[in-house]
FIKE-535835 format. One record per residue: x negated, y negated, z negated of N, C-alpha, C, O in turn; residue in one letter; residue number from 1. Coordinates in steps of 0.2 Angstrom, whole numbers, plus 5000, padded with zeros to 4 digits. Each point is the difference from the previous one (the first is absolute). Example, Ala and Ser with C-alpha at 12.3 -4.5 7.8 and 13.67 -1.06 7.14 Angstrom:
<nodes>
((4934 5028 4961) (5004 4994 5000) (4996 4994 5000) (4995 5001 4997) 'A' 1) ((5007 4994 5007) (4996 4994 4999) (5004 4995 4997) (4997 4994 4999) 'S' 2) 
</nodes>
This chain:
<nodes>
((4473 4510 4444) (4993 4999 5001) (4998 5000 5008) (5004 5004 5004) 'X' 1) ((4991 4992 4997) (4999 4999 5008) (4997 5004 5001) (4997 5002 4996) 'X' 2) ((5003 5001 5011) (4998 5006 5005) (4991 5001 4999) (4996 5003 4997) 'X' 3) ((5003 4992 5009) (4994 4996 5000) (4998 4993 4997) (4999 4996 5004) 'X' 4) ((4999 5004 4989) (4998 4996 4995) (4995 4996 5002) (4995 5003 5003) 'X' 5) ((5004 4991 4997) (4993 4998 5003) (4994 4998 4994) (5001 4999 4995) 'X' 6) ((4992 5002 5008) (4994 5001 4993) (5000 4994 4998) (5002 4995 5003) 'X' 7) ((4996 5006 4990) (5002 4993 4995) (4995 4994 5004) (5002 4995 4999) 'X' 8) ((4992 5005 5004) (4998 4995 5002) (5006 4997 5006) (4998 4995 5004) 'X' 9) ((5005 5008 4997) (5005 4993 5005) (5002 4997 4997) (4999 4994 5002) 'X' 10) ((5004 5007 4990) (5003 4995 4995) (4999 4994 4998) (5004 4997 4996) 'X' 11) ((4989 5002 5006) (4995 4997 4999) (5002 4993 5000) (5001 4999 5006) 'X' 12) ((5000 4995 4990) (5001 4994 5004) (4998 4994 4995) (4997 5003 4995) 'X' 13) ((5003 4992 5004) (5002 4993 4998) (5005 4995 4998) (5005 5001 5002) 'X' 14) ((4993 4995 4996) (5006 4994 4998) (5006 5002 5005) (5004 5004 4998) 'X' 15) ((4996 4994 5007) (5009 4999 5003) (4999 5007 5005) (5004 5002 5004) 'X' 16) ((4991 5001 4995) (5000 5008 5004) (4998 5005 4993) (4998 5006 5001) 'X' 17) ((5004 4992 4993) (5000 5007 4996) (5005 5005 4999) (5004 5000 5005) 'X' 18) ((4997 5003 4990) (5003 5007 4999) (5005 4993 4995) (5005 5003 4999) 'X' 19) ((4996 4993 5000) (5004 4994 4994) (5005 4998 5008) (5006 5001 5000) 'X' 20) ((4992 4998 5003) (5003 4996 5006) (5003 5006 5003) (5006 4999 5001) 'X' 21) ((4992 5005 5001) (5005 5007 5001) (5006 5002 4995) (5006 5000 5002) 'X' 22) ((4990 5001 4992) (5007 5001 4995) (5006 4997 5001) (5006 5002 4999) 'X' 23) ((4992 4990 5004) (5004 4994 4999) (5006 5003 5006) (5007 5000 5000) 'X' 24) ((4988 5001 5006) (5004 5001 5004) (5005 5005 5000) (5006 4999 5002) 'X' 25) ((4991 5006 4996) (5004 5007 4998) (5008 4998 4995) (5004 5004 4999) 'X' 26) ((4995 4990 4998) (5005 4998 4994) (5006 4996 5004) (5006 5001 4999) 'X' 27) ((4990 4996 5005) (5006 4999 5007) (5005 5002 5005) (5006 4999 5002) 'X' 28) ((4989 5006 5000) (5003 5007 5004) (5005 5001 4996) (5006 4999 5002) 'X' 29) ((4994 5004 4993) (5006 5003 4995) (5006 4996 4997) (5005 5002 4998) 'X' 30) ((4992 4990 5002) (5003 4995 4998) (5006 5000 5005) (5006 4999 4998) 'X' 31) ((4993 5002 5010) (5002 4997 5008) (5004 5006 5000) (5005 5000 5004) 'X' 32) ((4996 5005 4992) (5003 5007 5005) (4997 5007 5001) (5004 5004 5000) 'X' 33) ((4990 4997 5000) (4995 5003 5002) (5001 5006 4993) (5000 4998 4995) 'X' 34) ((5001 5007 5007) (5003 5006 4995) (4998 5006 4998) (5002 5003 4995) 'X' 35) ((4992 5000 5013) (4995 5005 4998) (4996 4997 4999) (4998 4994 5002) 'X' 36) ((5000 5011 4992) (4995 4997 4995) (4995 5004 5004) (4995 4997 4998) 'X' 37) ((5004 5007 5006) (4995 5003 5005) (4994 4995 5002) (4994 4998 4999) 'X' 38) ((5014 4999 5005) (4996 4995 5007) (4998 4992 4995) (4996 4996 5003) 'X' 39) ((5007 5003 4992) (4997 4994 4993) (4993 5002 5000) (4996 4997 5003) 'X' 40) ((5004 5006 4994) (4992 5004 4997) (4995 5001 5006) (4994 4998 4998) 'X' 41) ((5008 5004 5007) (4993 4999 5005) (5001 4995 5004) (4997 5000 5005) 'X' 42) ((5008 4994 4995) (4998 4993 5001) (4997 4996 4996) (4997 4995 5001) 'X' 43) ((5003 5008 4993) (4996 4997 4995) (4992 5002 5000) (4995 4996 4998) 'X' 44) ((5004 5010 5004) (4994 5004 5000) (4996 4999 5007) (4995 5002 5000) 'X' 45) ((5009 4994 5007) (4997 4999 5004) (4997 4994 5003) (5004 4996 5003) 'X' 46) ((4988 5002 4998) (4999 4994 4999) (5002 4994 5007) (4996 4998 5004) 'X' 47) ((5010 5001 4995) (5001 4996 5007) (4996 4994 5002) (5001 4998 5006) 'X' 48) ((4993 4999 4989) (4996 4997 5005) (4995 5000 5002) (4995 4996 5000) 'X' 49) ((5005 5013 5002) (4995 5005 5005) (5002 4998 5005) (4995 4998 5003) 'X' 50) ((5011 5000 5002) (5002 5002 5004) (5005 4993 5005) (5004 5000 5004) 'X' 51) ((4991 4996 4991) (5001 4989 5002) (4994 4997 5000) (4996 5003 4997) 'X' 52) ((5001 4992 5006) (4996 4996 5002) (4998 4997 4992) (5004 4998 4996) 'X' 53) ((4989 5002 5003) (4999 4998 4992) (5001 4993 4997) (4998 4998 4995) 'X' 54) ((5004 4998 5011) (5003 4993 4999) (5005 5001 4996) (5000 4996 4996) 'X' 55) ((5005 5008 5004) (5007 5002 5000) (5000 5004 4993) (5005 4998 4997) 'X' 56) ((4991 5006 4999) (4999 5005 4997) (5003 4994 4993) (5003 5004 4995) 'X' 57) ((4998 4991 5004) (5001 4998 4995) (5011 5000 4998) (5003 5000 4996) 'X' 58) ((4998 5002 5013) (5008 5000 5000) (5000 5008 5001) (5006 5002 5001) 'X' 59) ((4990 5002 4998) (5001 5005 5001) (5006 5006 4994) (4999 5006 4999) 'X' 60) ((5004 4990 4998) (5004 5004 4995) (5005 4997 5000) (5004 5002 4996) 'X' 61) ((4996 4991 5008) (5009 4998 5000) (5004 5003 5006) (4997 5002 5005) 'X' 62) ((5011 4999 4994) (5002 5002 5001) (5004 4997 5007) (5006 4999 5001) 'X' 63) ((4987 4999 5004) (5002 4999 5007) (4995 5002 5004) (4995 5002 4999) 'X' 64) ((5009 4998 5006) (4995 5003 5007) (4995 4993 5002) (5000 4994 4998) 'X' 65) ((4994 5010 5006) (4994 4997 4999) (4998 5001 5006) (5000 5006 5002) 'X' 66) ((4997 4990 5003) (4996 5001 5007) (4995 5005 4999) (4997 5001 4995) 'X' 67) ((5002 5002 5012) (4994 5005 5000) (4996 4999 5007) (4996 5004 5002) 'X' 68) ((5007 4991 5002) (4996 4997 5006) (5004 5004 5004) (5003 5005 4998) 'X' 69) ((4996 4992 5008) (5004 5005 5005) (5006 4998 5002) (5003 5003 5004) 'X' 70) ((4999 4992 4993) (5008 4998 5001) (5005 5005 4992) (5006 4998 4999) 'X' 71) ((4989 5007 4998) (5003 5004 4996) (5001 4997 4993) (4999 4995 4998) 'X' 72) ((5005 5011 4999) (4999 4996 4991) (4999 5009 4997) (5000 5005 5004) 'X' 73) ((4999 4995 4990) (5002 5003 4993) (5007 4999 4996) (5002 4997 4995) 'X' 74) ((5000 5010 5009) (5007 4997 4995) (5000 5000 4993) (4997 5004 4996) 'X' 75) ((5009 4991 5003) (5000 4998 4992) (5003 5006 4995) (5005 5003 5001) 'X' 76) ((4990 4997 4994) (5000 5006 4997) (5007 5004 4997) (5001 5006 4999) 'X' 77) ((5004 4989 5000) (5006 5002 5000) (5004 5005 5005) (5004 5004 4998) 'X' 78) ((4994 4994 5008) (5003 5006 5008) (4995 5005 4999) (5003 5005 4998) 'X' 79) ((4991 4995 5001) (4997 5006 4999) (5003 5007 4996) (5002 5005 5001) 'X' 80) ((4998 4990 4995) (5003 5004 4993) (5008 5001 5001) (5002 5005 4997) 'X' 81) ((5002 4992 5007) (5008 5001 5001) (4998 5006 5005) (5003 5005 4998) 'X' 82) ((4995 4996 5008) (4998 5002 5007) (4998 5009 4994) (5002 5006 4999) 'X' 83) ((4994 4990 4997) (4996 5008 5001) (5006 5004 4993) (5000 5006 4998) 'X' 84) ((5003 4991 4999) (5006 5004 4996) (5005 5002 5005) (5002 5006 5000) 'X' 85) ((4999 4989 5004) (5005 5004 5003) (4998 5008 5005) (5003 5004 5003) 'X' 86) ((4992 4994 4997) (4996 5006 5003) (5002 5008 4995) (5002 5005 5002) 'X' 87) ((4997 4992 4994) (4999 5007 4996) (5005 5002 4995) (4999 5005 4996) 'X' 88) ((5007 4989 5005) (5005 5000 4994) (5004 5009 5000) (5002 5003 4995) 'X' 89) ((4999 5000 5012) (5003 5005 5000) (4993 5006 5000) (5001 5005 5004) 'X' 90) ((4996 4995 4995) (4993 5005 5000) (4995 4998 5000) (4999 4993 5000) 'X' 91) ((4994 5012 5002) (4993 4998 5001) (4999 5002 5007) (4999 5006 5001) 'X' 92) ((5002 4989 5005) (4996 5003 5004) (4994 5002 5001) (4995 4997 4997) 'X' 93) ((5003 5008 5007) (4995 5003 5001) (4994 4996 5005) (4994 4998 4999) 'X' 94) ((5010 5000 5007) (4997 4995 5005) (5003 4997 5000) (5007 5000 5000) 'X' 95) ((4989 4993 5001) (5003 4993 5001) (4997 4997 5005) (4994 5001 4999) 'X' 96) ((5008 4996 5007) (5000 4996 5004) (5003 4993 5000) (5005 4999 4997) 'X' 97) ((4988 4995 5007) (5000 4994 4996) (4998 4999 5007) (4995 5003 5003) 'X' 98) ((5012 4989 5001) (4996 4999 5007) (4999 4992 4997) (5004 4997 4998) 'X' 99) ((4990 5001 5002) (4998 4993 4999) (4995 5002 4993) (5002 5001 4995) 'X' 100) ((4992 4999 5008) (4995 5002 4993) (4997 4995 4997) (4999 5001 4994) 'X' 101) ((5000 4991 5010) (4997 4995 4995) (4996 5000 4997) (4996 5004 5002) 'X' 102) ((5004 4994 4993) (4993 4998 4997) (5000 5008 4997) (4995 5003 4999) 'X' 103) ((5012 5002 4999) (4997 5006 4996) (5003 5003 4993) (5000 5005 4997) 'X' 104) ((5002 4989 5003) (5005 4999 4991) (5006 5004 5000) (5002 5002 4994) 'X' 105) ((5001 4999 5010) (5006 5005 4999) (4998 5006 5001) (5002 5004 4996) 'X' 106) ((4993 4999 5012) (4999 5006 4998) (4995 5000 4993) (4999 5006 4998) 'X' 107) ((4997 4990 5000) (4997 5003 4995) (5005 5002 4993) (5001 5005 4996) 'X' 108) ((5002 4991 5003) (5008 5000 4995) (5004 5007 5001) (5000 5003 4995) 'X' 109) ((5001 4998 5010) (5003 5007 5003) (4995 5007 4999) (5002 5006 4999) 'X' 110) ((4992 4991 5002) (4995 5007 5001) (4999 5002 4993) (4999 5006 4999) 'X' 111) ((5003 4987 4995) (5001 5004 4995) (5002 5004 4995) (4998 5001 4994) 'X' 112) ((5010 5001 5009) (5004 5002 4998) (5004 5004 5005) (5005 5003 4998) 'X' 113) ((4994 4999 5009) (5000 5007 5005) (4993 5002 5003) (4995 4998 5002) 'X' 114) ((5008 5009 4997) (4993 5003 5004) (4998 4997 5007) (4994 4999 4999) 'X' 115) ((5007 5000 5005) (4999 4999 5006) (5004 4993 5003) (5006 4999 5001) 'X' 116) ((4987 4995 5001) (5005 4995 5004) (4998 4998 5007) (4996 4995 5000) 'X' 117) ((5006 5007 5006) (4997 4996 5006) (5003 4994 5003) (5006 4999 5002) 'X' 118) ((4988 4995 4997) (5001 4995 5003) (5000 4997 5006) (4995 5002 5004) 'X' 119) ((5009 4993 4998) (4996 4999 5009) (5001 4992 4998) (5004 4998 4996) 'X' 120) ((4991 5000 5010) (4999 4992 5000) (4999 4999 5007) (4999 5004 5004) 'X' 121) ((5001 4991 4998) (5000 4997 5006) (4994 4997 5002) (4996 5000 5004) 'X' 122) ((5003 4995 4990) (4993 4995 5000) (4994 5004 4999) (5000 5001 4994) 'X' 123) ((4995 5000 5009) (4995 5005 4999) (4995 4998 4993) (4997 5005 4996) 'X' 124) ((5002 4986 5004) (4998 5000 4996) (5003 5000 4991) (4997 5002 4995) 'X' 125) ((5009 4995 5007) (5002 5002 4992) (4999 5010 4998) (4998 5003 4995) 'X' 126) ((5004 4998 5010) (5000 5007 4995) (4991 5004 5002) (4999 5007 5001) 'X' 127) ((4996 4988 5000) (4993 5003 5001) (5000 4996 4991) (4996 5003 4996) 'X' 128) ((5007 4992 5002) (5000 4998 4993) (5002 5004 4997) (4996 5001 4995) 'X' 129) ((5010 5002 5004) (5004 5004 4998) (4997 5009 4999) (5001 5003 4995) 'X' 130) ((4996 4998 5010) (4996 5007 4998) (4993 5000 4996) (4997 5004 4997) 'X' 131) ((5002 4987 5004) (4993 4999 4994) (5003 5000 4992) (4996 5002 4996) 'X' 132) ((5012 4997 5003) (5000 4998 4992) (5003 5007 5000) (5001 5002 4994) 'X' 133) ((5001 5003 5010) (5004 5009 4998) (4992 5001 4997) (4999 5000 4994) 'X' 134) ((4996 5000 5010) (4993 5002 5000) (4999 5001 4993) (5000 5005 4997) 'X' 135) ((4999 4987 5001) (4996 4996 4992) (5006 5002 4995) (4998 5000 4994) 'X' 136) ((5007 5001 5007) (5006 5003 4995) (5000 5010 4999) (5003 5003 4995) 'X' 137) ((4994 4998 5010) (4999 5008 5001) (5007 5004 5000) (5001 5005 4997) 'X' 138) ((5003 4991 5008) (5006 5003 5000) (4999 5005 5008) (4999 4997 5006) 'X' 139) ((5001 5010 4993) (4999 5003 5007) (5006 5002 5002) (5002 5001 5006) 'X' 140) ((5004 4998 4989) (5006 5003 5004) (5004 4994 5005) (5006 4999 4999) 'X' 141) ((4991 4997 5005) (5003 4995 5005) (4996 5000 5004) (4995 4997 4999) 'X' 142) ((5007 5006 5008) (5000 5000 5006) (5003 4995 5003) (5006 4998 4998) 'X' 143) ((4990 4999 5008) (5002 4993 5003) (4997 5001 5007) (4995 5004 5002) 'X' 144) ((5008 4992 5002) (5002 5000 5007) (4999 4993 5001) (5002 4995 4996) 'X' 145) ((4995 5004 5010) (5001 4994 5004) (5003 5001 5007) (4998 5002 5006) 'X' 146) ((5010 4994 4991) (5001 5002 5007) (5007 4996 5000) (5000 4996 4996) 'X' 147) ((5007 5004 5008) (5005 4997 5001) (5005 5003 4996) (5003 5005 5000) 'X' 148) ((4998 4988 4992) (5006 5006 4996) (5005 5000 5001) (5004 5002 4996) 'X' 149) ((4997 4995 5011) (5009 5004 5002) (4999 5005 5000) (5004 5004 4998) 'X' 150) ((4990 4998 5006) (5000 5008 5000) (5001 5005 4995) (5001 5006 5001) 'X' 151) ((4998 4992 4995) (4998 5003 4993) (4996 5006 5000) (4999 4999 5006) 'X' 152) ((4998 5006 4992) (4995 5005 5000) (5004 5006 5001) (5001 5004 4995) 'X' 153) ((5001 4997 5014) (5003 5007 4999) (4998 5008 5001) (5003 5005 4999) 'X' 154) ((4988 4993 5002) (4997 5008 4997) (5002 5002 4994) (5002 5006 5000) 'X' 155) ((4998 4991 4995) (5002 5001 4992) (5008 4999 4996) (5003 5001 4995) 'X' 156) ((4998 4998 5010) (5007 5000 5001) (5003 5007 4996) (4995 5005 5001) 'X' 157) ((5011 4998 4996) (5005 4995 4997) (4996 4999 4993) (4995 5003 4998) 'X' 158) ((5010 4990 5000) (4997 4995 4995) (5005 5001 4995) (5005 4999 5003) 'X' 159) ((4997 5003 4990) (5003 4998 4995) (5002 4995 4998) (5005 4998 4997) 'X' 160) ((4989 4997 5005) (5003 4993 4997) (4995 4994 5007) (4994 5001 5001) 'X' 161) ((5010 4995 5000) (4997 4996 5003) (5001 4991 4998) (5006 4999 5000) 'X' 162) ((4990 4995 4999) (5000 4995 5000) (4997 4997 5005) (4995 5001 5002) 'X' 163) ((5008 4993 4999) (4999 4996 5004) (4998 4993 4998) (5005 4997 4997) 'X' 164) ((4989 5000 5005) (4999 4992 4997) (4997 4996 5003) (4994 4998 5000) 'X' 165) ((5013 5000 5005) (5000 4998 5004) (5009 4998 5005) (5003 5004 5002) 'X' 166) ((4999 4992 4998) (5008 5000 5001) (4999 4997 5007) (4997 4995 5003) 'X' 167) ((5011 5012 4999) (5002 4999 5009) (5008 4999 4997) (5003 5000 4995) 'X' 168) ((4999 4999 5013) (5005 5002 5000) (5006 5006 4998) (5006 5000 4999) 'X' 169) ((4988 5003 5002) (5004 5007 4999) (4992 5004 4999) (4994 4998 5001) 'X' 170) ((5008 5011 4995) (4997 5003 5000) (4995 5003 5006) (5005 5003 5003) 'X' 171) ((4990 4998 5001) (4997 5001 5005) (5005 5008 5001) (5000 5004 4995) 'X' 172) ((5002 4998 5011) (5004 5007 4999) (4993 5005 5001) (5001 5006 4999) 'X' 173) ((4992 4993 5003) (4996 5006 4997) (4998 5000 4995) (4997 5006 4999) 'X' 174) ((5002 4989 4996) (5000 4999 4993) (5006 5004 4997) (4998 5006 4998) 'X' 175) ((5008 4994 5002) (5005 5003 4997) (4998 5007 5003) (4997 5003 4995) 'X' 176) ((5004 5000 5010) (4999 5007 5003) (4994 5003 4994) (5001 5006 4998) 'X' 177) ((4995 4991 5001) (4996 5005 4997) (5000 5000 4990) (4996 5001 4996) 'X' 178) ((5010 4997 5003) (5003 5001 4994) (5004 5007 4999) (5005 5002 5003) 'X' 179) ((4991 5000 4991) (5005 5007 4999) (5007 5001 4999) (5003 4995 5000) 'X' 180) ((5000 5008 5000) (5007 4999 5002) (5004 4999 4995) (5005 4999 5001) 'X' 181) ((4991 5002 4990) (5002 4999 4995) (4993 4994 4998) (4997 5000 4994) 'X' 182) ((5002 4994 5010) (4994 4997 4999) (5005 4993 4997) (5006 5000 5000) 'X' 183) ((4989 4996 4998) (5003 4993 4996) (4995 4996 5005) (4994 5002 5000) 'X' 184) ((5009 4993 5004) (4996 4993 5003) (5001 4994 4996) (5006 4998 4999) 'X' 185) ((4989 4998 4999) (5000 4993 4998) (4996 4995 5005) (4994 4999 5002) 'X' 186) ((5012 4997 4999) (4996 4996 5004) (5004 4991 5001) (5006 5000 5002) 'X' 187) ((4991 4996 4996) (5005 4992 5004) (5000 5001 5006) (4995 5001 5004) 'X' 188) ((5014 4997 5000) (5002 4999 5003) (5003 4993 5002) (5003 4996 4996) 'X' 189) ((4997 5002 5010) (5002 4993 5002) (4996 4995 5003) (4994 5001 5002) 'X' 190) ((5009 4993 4999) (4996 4994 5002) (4995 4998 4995) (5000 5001 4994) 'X' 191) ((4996 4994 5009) (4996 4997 4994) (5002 4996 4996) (4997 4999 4995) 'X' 192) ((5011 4999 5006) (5003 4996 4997) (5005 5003 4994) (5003 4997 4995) 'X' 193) ((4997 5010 5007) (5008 5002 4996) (4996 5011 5001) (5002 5004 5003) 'X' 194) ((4994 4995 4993) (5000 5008 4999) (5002 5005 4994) (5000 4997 4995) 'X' 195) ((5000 5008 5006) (5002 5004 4995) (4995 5004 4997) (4996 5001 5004) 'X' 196) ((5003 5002 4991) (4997 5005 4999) (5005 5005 4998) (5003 4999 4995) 'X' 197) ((4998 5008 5010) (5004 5004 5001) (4996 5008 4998) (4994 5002 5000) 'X' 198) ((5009 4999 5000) (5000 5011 4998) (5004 5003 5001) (5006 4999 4998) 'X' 199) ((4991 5006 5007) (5001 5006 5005) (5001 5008 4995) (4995 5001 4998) 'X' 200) ((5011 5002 5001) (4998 5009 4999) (5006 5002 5004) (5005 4998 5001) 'X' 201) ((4989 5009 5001) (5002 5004 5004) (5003 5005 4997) (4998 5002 4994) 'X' 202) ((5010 5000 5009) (5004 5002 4998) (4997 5008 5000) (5000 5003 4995) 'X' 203) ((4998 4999 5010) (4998 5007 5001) (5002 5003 5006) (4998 5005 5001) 'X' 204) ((5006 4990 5003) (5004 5002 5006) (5000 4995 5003) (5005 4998 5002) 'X' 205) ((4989 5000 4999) (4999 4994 5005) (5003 4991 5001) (4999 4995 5003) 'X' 206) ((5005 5008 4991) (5000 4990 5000) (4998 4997 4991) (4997 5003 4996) 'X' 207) ((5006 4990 5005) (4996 4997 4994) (5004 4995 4995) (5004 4996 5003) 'X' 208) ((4995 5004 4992) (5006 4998 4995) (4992 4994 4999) (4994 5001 4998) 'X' 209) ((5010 4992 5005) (4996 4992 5000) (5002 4996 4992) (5005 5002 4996) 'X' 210) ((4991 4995 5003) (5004 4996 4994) (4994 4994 5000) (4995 5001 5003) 'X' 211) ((5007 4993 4994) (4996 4994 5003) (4997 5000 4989) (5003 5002 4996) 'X' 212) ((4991 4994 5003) (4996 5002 4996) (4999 4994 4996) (5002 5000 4994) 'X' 213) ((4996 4995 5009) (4999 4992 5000) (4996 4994 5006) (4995 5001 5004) 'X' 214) ((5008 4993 4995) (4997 4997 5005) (4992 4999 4999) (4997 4999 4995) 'X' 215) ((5000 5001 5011) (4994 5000 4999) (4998 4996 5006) (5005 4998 5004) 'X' 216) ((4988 5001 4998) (4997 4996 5005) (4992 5004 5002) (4996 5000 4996) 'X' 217) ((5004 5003 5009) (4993 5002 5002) (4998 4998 5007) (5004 4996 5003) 'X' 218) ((4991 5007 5000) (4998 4996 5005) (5004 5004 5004) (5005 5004 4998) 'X' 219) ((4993 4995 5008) (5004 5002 5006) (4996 5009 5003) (4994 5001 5001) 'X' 220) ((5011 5003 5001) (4997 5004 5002) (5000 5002 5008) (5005 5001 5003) 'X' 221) ((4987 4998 5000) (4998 4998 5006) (4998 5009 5003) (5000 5006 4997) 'X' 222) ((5000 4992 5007) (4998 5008 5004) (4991 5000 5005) (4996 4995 5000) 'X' 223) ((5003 5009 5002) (4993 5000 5004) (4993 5002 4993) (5000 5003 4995) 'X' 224) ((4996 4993 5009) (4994 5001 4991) (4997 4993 5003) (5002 4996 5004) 'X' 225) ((4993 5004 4992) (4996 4993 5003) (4994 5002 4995) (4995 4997 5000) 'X' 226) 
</nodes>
């Protein structure tokens, strides 16, 4: 059962945005791989075409990424749901950190099913969109930040779990630094050409047992704000 359930009028939908078009989805999630039934059930329960342009609201249940202006997207529902299992396959973390906030779908996916999630974004306006659908969803446990997410949020610092959606080259090292020493990182790594989606746990003595997840494609991860 999810942490923070969202009220039945999110569920709300029609022809290619109803609860029939979710099911659908949720039937392929588990079809591809997707193995907690946690993270199934509240991708099913979460209205992802809150959080797309309502041109778009008729793709919003297939199982690909979706523009959100900005040069950004909405990742495809499948990384969601891979990203946020592997998050939680060895436990429930408590706080979760999330650098690349976008349009809001991942931390709202996260918010619920952990107590605590802080987000940071770069682009002021997506995540001034981003704190209107936490709002209208009534989700109060996600705290969000506008600011640089290499830096990642180090007043709140240490994080049990951290994700990243967004791919560099490598892990930002003040991003890692604020991972608990027994924390799990999920994040794509690489060029835009050839990335990984990899996960990080903290041995408990300072270093990290890597393991590579599946290839994946996301945007490029920039530094500064705008």
């Amino acid at each position: 059962m999810n942490v923070h359930p969202l009220p039945p009028s999110a569920l709300k939908g029609e022809g290619m945005t109803s609860q029939r078009a979710r099911d659908r989805l949720a039937v392929k999630l588990k079809d591809e791989g997707i193995r907690d039934q946690r993270v199934i059930d509240v991708i099913r329960n979460t209205p992802r075409h809150h959080f797309i342009d309502q041109a778009l609201h008729s793709r919003a249940y297939e199982n690909t990424a979706l523009p959100i202006g900005h040069g950004q997207t909405i990742s495809q529902p499948w990384v969601v749901a891979r990203m946020t299992e592997a998050l939680l396959e060895f436990g429930m973390p408590q706080k979760v950190l999330e650098i690349g906030t976008g349009s809001g779908y991942q931390a709202v996916v996260l918010a619920q099913l952990v107590p605590q999630v802080y987000t940071v974004e770069r682009i002021e306006e997506l995540l001034r969109q981003a704190r209107r659908r936490f709002r209208q969803l009534g989700l109060s446990n996600i705290r969000s930040r506008h600011d640089d997410g290499k830096l990642g949020w180090a007043d709140e610092a240490p994080f049990d779990a951290i994700i990243l959606t967004a791919a560099g080259d490598a892990i930002p090292h003040a991003v890692l630094d604020q991972l608990s020493p027994t924390g799990v990182l999920v994040a794509p790594v690489g060029s835009p050409s050839n990335q990984t989606l990899i996960r990080m746990r903290g041995d408990g003595q300072g270093d990290f047992v890597q393991e590579e997840l599946a290839a994946v494609s996301f945007v490029p991860l920039l530094g500064g704000i705008g």
